[in-house]
C-alpha positions as CSV (number, residue, x, y, z in Angstrom):
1,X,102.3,107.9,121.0
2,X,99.0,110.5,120.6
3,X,97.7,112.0,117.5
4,X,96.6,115.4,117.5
5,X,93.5,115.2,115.8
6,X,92.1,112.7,113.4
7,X,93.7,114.7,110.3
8,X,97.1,114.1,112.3
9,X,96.4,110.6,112.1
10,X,96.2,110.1,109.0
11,X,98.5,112.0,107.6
12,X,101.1,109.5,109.6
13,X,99.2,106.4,108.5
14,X,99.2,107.7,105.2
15,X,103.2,108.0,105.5
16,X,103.3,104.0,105.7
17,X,100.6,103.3,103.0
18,X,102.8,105.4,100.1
19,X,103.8,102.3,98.4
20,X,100.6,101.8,97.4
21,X,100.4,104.8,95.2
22,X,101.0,103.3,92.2
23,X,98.4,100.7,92.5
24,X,95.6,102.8,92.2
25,X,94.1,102.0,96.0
26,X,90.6,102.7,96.5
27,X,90.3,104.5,99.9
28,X,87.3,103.6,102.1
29,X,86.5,105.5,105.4
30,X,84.3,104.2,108.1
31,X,81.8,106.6,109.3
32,X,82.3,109.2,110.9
33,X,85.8,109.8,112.0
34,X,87.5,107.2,110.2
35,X,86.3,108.9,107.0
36,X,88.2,111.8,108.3
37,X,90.9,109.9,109.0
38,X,91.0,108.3,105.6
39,X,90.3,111.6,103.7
40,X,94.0,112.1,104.6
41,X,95.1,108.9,103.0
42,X,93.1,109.1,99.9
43,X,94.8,112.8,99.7
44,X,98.6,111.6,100.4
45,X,97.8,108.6,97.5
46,X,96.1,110.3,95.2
47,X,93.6,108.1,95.6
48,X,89.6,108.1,95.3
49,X,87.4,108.3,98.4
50,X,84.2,106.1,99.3
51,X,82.9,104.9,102.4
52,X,81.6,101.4,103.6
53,X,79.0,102.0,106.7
54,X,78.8,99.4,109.2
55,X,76.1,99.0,112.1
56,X,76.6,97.4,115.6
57,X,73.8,95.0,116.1
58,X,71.9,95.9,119.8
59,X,70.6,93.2,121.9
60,X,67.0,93.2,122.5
61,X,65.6,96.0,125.0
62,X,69.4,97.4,124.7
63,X,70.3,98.5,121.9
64,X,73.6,100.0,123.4
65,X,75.2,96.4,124.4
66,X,76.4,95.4,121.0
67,X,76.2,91.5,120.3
68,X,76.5,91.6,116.8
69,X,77.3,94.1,113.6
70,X,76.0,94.4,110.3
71,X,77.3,95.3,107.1
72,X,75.7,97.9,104.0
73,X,75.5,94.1,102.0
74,X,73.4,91.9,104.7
75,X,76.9,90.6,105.9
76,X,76.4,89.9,109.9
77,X,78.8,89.1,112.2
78,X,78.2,87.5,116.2
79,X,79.3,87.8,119.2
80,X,78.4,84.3,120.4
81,X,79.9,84.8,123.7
82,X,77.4,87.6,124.1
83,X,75.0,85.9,122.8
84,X,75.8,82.3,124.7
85,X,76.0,84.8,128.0
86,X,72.5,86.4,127.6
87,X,70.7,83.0,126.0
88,X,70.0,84.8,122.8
89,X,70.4,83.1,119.3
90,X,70.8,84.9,116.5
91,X,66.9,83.9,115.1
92,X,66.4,86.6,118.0
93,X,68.1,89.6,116.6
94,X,67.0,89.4,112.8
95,X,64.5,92.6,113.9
96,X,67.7,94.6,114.9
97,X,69.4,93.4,112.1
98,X,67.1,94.4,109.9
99,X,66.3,98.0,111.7
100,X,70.5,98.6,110.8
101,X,70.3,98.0,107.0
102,X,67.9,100.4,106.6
103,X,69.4,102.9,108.5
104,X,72.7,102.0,106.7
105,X,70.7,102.8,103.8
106,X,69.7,106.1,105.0
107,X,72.9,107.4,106.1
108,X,74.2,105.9,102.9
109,X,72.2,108.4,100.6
110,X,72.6,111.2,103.0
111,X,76.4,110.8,102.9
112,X,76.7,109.8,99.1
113,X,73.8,111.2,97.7
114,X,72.9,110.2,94.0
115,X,76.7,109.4,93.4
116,X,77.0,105.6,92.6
117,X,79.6,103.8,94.8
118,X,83.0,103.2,93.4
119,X,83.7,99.7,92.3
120,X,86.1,97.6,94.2
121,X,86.6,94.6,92.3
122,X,90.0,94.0,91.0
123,X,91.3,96.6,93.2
124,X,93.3,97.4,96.0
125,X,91.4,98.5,98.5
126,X,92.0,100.6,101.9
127,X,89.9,100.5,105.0
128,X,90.1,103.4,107.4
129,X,89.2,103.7,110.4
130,X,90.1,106.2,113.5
131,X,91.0,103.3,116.0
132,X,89.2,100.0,116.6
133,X,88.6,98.6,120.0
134,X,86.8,95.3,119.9
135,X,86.6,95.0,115.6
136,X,83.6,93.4,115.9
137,X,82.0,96.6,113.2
138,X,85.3,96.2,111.6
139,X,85.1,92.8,111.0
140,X,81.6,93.2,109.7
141,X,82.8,95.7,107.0
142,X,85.8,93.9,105.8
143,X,83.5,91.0,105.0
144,X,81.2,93.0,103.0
145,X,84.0,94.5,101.0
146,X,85.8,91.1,100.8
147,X,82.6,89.8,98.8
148,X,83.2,92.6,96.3
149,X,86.3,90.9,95.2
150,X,89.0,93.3,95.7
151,X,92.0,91.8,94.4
152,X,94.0,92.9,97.3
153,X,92.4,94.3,100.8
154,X,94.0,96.0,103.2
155,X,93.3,97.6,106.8
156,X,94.8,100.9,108.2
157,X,94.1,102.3,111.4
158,X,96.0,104.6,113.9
159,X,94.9,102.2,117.2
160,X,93.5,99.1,118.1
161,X,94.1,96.5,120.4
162,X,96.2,93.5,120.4
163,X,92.8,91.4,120.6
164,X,90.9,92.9,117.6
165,X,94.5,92.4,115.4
166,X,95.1,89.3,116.0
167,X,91.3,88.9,114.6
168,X,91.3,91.2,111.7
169,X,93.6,89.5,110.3
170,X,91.8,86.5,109.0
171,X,90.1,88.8,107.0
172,X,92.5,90.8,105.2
173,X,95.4,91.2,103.0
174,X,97.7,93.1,105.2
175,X,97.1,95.1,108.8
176,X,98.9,98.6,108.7
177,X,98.9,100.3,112.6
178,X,100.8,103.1,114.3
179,X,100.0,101.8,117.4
180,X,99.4,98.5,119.2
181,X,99.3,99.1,122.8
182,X,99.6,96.6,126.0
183,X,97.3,98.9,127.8
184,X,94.0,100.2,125.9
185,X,90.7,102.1,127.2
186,X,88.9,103.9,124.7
187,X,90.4,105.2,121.3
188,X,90.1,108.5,122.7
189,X,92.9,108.5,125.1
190,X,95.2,108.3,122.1
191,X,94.1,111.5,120.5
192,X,94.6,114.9,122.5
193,X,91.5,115.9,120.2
194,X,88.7,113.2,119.6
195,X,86.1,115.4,119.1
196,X,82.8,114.1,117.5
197,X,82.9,114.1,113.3
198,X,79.7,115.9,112.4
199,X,77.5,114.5,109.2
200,X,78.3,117.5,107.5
201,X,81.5,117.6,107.1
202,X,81.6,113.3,106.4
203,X,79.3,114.5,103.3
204,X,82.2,117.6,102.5
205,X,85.0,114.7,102.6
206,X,83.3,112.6,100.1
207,X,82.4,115.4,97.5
208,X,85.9,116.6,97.4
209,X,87.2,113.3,96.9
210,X,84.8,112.4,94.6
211,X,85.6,114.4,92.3
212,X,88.7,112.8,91.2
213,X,88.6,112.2,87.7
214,X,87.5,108.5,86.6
215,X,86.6,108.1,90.4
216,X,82.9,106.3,89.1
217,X,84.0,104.5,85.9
């Protein structure tokens, strides 16, 4: 199975997630193309749209090789096979850690502007993303919304891998994926278009999805 584009995907994720409907889901999209992805879902469910940004956590002098991630609430999450491998601890990376929240914090603002975000506790909440290779960024934002207490939490994605499944969920209510395959690369190869989600059209996403009536009571 391939998706056509991001919108594709969701509108085929959002076919297995219509029995939440009813239960008033919050919808929230990880930056940038799983907002994209979950713009479709919150559409298909009637449903309000948010965001929850999470931030791999680069190991020192690479900022690239991701040992960690870091959630908008402090929640941080370790590779400690990385870190065993490269004879960090974690004391080491509290700079990095702290260089992510506050540019969670920016792209928070720029992506939400003044627009309080919508509260989660007591509800059922959706996690979108557009594929999810190792879930360590996942994992890291399903924590954060987890402390919110959501009364139930669940995760959608198109793709992700057999490893990162099995993983995910420990932290959730329910997993709900098109596609788990044997063999997995890069989420790319399971779209035919995977090109990059611009900021702008994130922030048009939001706004028109924000608008929903009662969305920020």
């Amino acid at each position: 199975m391939t998706f056509t584009n991001r919108q594709d995907a969701g509108q085929k994720l959002a076919a297995k997630l219509l029995d939440y409907r009813d239960k008033q889901p919050v919808v929230l999209g990880i930056p940038r193309g799983g907002v994209v992805v979950a713009a479709e879902v919150a559409r298909e469910l009637d449903a309000p749209l948010d965001l929850i940004i999470p931030r791999k956590v680069g190991a020192p002098g690479n900022r690239e090789l991701a040992v960690g991630a870091v959630a908008p609430d402090g929640t941080v999450i370790y590779d400690e096979r990385a870190l065993s491998m490269m004879g960090l601890r974690q004391a080491n990376l509290q700079n990095e850690v702290a260089h992510q929240i506050k540019e969670i914090e920016r792209r928070t603002i720029s992506y939400r502007g003044s627009r309080e975000p919508l509260s989660l506790r007591g509800k059922t909440v959706i996690v979108v993303d557009d594929g999810i290779a190792t879930g360590l960024t996942a994992k890291a934002a399903l924590r954060s919304v987890r402390n919110q207490e959501p009364k139930f939490l669940i995760l959608a994605v198109p793709v992700t891998t057999m490893e990162a499944a099995v993983e995910l969920r420990k932290d959730i209510d329910e997993l709900v994926c098109l596609l788990v395959p044997e063999v997995f690369y890069a989420v790319g190869q399971f779209y035919e278009d995977f090109s990059q989600t611009t900021d702008e059209e994130v922030t048009t996403l939001l706004n028109a999805r924000g608008t929903v009536p009662g969305a920020f009571l």
